[in-house]
KOLPAPA-135599 format. One record per residue: residue in three letters; x, y, z of N, C-alpha, C in turn; residue number from 1. Coordinates in Angstrom, 2 decimals. Example, Ala and Ser with C-alpha at 12.3 -4.5 7.8 and 13.67 -1.06 7.14 Angstrom:
REM residues 2
R,type,n_xx,n_yy,n_zz,ca_xx,ca_yy,ca_zz,c_xx,c_yy,c_zz,seq
R,ala,13.19,-5.69,7.80,12.30,-4.50,7.80,13.20,-3.30,7.80,1
R,ser,12.85,-2.25,7.08,13.67,-1.06,7.14,12.90,0.03,7.87,2
//
This chain:
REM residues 252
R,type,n_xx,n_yy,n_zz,ca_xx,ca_yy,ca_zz,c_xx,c_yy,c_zz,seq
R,unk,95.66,91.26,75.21,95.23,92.43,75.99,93.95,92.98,75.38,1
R,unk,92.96,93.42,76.20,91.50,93.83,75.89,91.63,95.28,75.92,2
R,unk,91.17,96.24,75.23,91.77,97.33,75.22,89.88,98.22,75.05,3
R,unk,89.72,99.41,75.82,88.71,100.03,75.56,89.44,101.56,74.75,4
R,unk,88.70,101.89,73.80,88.81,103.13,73.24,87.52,103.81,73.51,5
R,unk,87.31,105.09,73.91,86.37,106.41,73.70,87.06,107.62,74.10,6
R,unk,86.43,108.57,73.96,86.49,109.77,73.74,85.52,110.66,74.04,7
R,unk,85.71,112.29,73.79,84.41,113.26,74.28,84.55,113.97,73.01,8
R,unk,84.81,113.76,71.47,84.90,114.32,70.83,83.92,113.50,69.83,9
R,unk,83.60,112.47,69.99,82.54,111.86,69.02,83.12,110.45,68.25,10
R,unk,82.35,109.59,68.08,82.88,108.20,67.73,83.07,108.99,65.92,11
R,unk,82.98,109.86,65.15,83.61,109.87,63.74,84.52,111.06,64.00,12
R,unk,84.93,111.17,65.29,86.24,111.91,65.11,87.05,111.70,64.73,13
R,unk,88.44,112.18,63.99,89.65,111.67,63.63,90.63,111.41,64.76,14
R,unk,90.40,111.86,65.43,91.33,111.60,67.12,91.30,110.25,67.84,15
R,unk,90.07,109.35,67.99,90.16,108.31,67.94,89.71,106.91,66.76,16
R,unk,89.88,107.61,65.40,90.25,106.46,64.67,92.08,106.81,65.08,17
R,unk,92.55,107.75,65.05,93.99,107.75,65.40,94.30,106.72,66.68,18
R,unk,93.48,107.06,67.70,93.78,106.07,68.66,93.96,104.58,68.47,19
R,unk,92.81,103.99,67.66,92.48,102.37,67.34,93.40,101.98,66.83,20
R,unk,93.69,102.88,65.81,94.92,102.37,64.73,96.01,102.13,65.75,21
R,unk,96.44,102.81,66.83,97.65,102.68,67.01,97.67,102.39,68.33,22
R,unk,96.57,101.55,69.35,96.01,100.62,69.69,95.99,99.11,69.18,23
R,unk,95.82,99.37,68.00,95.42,97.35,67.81,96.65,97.07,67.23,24
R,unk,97.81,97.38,67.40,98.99,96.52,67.49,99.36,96.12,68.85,25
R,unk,98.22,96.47,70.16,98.94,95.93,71.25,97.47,95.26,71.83,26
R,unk,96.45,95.12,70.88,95.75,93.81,71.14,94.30,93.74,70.84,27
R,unk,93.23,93.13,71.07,91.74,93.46,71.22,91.03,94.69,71.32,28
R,unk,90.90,95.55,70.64,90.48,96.80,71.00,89.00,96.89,70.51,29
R,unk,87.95,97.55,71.31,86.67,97.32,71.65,86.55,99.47,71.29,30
R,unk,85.46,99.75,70.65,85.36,101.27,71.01,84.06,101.60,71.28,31
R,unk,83.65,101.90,72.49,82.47,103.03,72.96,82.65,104.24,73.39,32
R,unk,82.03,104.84,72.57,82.08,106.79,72.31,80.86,107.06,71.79,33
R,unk,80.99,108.10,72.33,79.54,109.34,72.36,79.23,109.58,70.67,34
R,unk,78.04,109.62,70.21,77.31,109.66,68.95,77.40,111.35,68.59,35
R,unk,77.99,112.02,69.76,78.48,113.72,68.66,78.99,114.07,70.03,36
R,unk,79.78,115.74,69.90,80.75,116.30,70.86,80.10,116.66,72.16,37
R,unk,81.14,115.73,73.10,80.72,115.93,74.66,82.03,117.15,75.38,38
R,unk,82.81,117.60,74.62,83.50,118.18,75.10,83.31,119.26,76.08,39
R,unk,84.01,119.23,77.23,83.84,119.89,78.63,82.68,119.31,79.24,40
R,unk,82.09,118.18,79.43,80.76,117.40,79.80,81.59,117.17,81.42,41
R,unk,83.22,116.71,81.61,84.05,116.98,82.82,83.18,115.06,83.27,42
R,unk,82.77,115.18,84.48,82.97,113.51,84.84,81.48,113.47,84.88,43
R,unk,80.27,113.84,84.47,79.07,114.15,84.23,78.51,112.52,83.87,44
R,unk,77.07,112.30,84.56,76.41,111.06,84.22,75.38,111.68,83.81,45
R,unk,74.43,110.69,82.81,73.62,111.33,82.20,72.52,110.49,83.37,46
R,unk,71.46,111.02,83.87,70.71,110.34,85.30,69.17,111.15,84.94,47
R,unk,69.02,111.73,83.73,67.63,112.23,84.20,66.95,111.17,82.88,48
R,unk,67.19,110.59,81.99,66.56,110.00,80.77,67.84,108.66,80.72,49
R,unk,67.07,107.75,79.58,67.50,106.68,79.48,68.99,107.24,78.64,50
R,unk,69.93,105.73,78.23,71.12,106.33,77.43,70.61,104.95,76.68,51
R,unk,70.98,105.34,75.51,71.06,104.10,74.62,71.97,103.75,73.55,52
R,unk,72.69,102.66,73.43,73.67,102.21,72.62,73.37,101.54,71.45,53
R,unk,74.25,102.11,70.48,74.15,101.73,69.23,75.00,101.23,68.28,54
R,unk,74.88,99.84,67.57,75.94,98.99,67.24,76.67,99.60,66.21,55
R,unk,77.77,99.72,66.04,78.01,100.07,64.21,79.07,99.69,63.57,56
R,unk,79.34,98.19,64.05,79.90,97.38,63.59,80.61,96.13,64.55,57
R,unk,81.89,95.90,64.40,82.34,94.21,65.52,82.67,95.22,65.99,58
R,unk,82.52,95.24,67.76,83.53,96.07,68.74,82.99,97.03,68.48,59
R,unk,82.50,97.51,68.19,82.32,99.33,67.99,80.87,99.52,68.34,60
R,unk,80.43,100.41,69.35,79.00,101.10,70.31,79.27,102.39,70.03,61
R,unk,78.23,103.21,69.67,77.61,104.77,69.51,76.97,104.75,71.06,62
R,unk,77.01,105.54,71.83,75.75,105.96,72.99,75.97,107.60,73.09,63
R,unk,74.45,107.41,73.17,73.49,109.09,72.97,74.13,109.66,74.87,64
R,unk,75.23,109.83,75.06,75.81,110.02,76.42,76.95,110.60,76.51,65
R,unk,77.55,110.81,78.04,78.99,111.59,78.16,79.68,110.38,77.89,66
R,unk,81.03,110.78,78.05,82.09,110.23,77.94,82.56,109.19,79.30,67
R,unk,81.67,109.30,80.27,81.46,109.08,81.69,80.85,107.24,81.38,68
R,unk,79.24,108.18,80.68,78.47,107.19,80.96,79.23,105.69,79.19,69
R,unk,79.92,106.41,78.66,80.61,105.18,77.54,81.59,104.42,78.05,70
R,unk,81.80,105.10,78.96,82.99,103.89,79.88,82.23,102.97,80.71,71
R,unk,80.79,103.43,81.56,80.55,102.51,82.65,79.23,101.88,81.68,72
R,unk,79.19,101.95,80.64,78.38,101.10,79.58,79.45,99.60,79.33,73
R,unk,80.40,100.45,78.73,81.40,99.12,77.49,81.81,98.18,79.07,74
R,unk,81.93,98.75,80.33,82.52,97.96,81.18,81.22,97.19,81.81,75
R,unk,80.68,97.57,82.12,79.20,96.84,82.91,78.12,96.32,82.28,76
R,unk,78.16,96.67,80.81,77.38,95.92,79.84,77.88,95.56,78.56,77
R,unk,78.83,96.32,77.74,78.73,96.20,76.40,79.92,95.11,76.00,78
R,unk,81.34,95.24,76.85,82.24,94.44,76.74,82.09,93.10,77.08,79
R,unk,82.68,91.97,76.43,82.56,90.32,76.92,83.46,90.26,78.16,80
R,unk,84.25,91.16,79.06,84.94,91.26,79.63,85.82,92.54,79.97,81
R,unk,85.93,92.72,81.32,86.66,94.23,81.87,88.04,94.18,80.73,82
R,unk,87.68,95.54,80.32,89.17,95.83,79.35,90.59,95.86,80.54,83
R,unk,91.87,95.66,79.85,92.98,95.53,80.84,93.43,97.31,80.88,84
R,unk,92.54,97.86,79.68,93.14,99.82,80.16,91.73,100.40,79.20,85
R,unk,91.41,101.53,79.72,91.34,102.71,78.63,92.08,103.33,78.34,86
R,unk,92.07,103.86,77.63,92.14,104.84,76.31,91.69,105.82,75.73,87
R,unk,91.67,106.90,75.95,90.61,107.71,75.87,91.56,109.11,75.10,88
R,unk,90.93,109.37,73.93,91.31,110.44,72.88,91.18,109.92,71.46,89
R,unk,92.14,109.99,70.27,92.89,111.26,71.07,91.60,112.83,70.45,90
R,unk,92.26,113.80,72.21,91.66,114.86,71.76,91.88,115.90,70.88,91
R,unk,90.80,116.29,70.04,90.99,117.76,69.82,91.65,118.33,70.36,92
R,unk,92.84,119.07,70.52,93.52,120.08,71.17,93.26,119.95,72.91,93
R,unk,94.82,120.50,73.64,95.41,120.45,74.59,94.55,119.79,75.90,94
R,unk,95.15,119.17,77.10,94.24,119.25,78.09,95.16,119.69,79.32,95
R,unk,95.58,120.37,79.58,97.25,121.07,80.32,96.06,121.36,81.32,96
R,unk,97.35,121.45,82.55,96.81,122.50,83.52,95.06,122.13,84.33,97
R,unk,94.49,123.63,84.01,93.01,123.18,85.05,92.31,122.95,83.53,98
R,unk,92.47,122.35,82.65,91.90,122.19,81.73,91.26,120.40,82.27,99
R,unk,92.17,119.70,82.82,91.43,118.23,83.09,89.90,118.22,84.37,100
R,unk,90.01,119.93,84.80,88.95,119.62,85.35,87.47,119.69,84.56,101
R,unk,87.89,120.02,83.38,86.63,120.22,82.43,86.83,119.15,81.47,102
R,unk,87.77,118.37,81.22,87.86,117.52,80.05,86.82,116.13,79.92,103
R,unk,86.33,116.39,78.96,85.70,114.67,78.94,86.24,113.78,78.57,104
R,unk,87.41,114.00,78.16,88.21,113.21,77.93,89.00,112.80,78.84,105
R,unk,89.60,113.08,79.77,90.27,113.04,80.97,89.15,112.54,81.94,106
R,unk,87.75,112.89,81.77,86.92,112.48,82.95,86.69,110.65,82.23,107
R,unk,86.88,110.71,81.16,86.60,108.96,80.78,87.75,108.33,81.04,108
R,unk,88.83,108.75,81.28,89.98,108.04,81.72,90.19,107.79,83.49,109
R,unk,89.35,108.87,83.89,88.99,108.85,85.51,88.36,107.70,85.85,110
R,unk,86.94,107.39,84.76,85.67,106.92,85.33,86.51,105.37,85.21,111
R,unk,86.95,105.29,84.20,88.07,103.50,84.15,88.93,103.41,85.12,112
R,unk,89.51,104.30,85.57,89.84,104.26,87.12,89.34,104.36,88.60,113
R,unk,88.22,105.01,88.55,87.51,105.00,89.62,86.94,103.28,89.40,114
R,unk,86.79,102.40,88.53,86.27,101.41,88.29,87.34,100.45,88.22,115
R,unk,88.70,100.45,88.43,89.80,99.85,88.84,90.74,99.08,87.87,116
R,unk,90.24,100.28,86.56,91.16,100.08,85.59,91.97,100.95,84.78,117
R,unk,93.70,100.22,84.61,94.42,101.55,84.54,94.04,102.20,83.14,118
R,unk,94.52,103.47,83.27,93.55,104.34,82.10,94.68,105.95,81.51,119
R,unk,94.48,106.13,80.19,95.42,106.94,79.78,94.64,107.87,78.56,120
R,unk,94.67,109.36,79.21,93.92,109.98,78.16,95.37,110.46,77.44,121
R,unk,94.61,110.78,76.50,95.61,111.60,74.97,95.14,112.30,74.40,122
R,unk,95.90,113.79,74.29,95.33,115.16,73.50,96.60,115.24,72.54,123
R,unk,95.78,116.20,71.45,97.00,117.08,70.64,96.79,117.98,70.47,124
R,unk,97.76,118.66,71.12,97.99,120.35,71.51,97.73,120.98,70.30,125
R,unk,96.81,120.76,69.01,96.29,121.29,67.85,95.65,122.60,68.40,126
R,unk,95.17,123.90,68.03,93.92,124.85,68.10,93.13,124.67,66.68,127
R,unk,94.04,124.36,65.35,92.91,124.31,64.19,92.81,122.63,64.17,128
R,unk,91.62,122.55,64.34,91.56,120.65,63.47,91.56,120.80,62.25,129
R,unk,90.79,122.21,61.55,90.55,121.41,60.67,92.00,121.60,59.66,130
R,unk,93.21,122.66,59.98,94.42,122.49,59.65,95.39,121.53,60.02,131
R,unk,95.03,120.72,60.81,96.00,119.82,61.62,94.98,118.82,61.70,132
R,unk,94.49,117.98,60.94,93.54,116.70,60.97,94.99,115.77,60.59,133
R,unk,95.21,116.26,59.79,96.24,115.59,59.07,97.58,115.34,59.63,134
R,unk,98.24,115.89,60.10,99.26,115.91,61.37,98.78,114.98,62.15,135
R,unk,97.73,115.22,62.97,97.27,114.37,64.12,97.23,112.82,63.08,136
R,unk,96.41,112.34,62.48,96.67,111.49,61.72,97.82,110.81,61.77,137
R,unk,98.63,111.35,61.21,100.17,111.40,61.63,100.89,111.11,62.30,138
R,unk,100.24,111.30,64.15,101.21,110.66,64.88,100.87,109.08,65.13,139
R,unk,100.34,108.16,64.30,99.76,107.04,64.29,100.63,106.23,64.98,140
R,unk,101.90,105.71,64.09,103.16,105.11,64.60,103.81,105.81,65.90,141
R,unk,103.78,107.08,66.50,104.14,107.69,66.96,103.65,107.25,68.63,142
R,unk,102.31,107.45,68.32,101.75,107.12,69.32,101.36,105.14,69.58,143
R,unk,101.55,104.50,68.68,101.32,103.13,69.28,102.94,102.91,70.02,144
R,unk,103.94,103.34,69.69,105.34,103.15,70.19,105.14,103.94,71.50,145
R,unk,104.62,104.88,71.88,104.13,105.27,73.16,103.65,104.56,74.12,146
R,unk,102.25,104.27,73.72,101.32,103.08,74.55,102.09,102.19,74.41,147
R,unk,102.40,101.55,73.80,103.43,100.28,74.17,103.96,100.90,75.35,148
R,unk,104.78,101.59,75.24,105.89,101.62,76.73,105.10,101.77,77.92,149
R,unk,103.91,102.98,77.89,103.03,102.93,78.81,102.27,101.97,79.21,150
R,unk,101.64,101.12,78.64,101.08,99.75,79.25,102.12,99.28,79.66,151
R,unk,103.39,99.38,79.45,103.88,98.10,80.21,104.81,98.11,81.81,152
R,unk,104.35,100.22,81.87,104.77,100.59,83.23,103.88,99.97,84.23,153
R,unk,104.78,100.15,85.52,104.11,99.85,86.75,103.45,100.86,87.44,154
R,unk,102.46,101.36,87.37,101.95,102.55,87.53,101.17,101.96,89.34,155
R,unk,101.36,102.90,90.25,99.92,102.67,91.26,99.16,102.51,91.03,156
R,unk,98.43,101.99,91.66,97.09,101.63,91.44,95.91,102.80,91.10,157
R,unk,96.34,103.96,91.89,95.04,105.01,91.76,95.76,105.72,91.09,158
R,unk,96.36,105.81,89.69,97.56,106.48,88.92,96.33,106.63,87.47,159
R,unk,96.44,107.42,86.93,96.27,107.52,85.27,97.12,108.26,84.72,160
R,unk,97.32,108.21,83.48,98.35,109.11,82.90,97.71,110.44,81.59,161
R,unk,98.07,111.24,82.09,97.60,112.12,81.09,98.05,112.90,80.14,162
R,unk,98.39,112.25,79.06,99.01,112.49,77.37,99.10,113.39,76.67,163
R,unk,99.83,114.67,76.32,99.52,116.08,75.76,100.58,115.46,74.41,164
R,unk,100.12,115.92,73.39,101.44,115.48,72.27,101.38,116.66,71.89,165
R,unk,102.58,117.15,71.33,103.14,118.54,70.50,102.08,118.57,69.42,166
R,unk,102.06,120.02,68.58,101.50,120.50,67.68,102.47,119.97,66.43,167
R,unk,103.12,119.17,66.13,104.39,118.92,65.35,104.59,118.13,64.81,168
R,unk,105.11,117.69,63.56,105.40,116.00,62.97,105.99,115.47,64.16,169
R,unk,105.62,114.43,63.54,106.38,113.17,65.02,107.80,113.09,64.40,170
R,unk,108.21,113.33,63.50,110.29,113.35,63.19,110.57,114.52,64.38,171
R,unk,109.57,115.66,64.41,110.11,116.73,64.92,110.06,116.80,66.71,172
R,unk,109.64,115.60,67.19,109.20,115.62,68.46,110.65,115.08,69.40,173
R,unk,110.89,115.96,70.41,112.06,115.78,70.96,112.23,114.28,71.62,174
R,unk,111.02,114.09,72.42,110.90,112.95,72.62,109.78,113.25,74.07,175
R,unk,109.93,112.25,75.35,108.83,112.30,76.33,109.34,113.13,77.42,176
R,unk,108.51,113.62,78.08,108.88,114.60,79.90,107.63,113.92,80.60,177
R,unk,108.01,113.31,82.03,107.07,113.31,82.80,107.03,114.37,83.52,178
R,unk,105.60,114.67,83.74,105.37,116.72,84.35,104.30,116.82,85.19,179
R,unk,103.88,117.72,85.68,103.00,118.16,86.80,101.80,119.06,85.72,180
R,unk,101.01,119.30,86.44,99.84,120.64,85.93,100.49,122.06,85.65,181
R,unk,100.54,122.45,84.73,100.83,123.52,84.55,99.60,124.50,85.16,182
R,unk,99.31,126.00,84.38,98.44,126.91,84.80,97.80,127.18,83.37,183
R,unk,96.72,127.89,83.55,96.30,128.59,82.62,95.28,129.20,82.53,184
R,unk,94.73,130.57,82.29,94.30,131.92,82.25,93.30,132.01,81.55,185
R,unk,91.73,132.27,81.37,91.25,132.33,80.37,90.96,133.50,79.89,186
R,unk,90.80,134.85,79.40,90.17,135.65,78.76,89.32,135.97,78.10,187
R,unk,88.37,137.20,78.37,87.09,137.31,77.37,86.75,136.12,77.30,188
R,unk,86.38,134.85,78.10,85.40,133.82,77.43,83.68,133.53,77.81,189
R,unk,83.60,134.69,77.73,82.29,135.42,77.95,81.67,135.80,77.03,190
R,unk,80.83,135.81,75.23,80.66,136.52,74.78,79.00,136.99,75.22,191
R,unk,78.88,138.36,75.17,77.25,138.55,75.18,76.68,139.09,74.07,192
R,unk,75.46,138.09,73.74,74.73,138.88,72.46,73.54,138.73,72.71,193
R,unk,72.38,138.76,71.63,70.71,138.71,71.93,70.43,137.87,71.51,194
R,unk,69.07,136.81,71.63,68.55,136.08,70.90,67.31,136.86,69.88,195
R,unk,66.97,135.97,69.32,66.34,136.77,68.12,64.95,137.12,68.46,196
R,unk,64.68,137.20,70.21,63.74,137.91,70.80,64.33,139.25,71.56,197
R,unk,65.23,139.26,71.51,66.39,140.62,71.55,66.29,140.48,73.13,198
R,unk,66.50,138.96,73.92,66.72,138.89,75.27,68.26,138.65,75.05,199
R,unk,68.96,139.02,76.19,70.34,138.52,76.34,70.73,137.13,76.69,200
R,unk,71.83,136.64,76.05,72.22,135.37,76.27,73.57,135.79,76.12,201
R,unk,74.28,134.60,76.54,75.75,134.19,76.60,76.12,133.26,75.96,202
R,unk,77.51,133.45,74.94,78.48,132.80,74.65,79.24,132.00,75.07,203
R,unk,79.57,130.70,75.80,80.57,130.39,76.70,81.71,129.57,75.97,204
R,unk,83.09,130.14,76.23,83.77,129.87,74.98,84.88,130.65,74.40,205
R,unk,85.72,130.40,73.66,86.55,131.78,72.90,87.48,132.21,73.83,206
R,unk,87.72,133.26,73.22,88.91,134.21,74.10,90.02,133.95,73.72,207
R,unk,90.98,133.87,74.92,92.17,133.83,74.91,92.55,132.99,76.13,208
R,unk,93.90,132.57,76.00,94.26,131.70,77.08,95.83,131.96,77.45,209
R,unk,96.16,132.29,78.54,97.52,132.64,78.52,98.09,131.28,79.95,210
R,unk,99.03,130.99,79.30,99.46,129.23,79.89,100.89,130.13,80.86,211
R,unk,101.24,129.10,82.00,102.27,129.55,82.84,102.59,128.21,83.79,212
R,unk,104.25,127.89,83.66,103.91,126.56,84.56,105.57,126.71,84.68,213
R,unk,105.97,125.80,85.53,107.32,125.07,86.25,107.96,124.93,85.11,214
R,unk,109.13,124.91,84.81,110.35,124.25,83.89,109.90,122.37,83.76,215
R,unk,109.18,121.78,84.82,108.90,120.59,84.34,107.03,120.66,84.54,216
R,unk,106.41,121.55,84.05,105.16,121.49,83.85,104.69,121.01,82.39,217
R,unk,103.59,120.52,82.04,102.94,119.91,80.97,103.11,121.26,79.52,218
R,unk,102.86,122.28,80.20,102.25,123.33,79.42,103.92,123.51,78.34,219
R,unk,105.11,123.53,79.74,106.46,123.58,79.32,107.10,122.68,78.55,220
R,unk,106.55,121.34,78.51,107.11,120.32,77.56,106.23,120.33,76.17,221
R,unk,105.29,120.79,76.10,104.46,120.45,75.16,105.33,121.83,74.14,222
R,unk,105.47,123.35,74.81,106.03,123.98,74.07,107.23,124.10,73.41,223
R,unk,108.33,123.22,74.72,109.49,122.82,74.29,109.60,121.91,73.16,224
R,unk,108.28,121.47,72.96,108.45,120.08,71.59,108.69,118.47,71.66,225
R,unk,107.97,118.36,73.51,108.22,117.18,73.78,106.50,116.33,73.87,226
R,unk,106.66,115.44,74.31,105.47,114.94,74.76,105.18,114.80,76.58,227
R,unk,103.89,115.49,76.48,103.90,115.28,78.10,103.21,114.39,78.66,228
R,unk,103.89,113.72,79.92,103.29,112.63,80.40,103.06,113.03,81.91,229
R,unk,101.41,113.59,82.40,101.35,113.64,83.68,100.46,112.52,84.59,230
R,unk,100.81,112.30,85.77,100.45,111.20,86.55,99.37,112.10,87.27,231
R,unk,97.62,111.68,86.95,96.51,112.01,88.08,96.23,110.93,89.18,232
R,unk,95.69,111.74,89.72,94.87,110.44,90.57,93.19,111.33,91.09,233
R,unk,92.52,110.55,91.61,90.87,110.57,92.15,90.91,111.46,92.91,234
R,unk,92.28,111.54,94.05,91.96,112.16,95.31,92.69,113.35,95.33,235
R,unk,91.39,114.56,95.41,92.23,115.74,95.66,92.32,116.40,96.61,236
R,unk,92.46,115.27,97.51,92.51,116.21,98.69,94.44,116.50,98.98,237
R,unk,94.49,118.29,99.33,95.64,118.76,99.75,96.12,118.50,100.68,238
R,unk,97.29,117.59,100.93,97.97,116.90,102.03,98.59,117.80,102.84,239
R,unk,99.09,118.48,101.78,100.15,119.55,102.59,99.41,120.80,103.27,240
R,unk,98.35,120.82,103.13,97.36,121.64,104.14,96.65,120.88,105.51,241
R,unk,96.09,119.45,105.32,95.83,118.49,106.04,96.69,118.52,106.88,242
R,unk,98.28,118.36,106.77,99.33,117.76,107.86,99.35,119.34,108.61,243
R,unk,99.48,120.41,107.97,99.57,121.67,108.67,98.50,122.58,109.41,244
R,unk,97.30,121.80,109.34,96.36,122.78,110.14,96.45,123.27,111.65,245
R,unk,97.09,123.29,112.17,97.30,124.00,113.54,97.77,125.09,113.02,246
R,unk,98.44,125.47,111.88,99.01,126.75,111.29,97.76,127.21,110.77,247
R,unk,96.58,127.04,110.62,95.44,127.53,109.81,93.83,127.10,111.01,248
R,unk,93.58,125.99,111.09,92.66,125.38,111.55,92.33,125.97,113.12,249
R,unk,90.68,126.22,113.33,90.37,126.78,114.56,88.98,125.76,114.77,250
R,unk,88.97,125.19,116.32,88.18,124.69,116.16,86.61,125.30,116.28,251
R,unk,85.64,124.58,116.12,84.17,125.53,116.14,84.19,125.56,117.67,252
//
C-alpha cells in the first residue's frame, strides 16, 4: 500500500512525524507538507506565484504552499504513483464541528478526494502543544491500530473520514464513536490594537469557544473520552431543503 502523509501544521511538526510512524506499519509512506504553518489556509490554492518543492530526504518534499496545493503536487508530480489514501495530520488541536470549514488539514484530506482518493484527516483535541507534545507522541501505537481498521473499511466513494482523538493517554481512551458535526461558538476572536504607526489593525484569533452537539456528535465523544470518527463528503448541498421547496421556493 502507497500511503501519502501531509498536513497544515508544517513538515517539522510533531503531529505528523506521529502520523509516519504509525503509518509505515501499513506500508510505503511518501510525505509532502508545507515548509511552516498553513493552519486555517481551509481548501486554498496558491495561483498568484510559482510553488516550489523541496527534497529532504527518500519520500519526503517541503513545498513553500497550502496544504491543498501538497496534495495535488505529491499526486500529479512528486509521487512514482497515485497513493492508495491520504493522511493528513496529525493536527494541532481539535477539528469538531464548523471548524473543518477552516481546517487545512481537513481541506488536504478533501483535495485527495476530490482527486479520487480515499482520505482521512486526524486531530488531537490538545489546546497546549507545547504541554501535550508528548501525549500526542504517545498515541503512536494507538493510532496505527486505528488506520489499520480504517483502511480496510468499505467506505463510498465520495466518503472521507474525519479523526478527533481525546486529550488523554491512549490506556485512558474509551475506545471509537462514529458521529456527526457537532457546533461551536467563537468569542472575542477579534482582538484590536495599533500598529506602531498608531493605525488600527486586527487580531484574528483567541477568545473563547463554547462547543454544543447531539449525544452522538464529535464534540460529545471526544469529551466523553472516546475517539471520533466522522464521515464528510464534497457535496454540500442540503437535500432536505432541495426535496421541500414548494414549502419555501417562489418562482421569479
Amino acid at each position: 500500500m502507497r500511503l501519502l502523509c501531509t498536513n497544515d501544521d508544517g513538515i517539522l511538526a510533531v503531529g505528523i512525524e506521529t502520523l509516519v510512524r504509525a503509518a509505515e506499519s501499513l506500508g510505503e509512506v511518501h510525505v509532502v507538507a508545507p515548509d511552516r504553518e498553513q493552519s486555517a489556509t481551509s481548501h486554498s490554492l496558491t495561483l498568484h506565484h510559482p510553488v516550489r518543492p523541496v527534497q529532504r530526504g527518500e519520500r519526503r518534499w517541503q513545498v513553500d504552499g497550502t496544504p491543498t496545493d501538497c496534495v495535488l503536487l505529491a499526486v500529479q508530480a512528486l509521487m512514482p504513483g497515485r497513493p492508495d489514501f491520504v493522511l493528513s495530520g496529525v493536527n494541532h488541536g481539535q477539528n469538531m464541528g464548523e471548524d473543518v470549514l477552516y481546517s487545512g488539514t481537513v481541506a488536504a484530506a478533501m483535495e485527495g478526494l476530490s482527486l479520487g482518493i480515499p482520505s482521512i484527516a486526524v486531530s488531537f483535541a490538545a489546546t497546549d502543544l507545547r504541554a501535550d507534545a508528548q501525549r500526542l507522541t504517545d498515541q503512536t501505537e494507538l493510532l496505527a491500530r486505528l488506520l489499520a481498521h480504517l483502511v480496510a473499511l468499505r467506505l463510498p466513494a465520495d466518503t472521507l473520514l474525519n479523526v478527533n482523538l481525546p486529550p488523554l493517554p491512549p490506556d485512558a481512551v474509551k475506545g471509537v464513536r462514529v458521529t456527526r458535526l457537532g457546533r461551536r461558538v467563537y468569542s472575542n476572536s477579534l482582538t484590536p490594537m495599533r500598529d506602531p504607526w498608531g493605525r488600527q489593525i486586527f487580531w484574528i484569533g483567541g477568545g473563547s469557544a463554547e462547543w454544543s452537539g447531539e449525544p452522538d456528535s464529535d464534540f460529545q465523544a471526544v469529551r466523553d473520552g472516546y475517539i471520533s470518527v466522522t464521515p464528510l463528503r464534497l457535496d454540500l448541498t442540503h437535500y432536505d431543503v432541495l426535496t421541500s421547496q414548494e414549502s419555501w421556493w417562489r418562482d421569479l
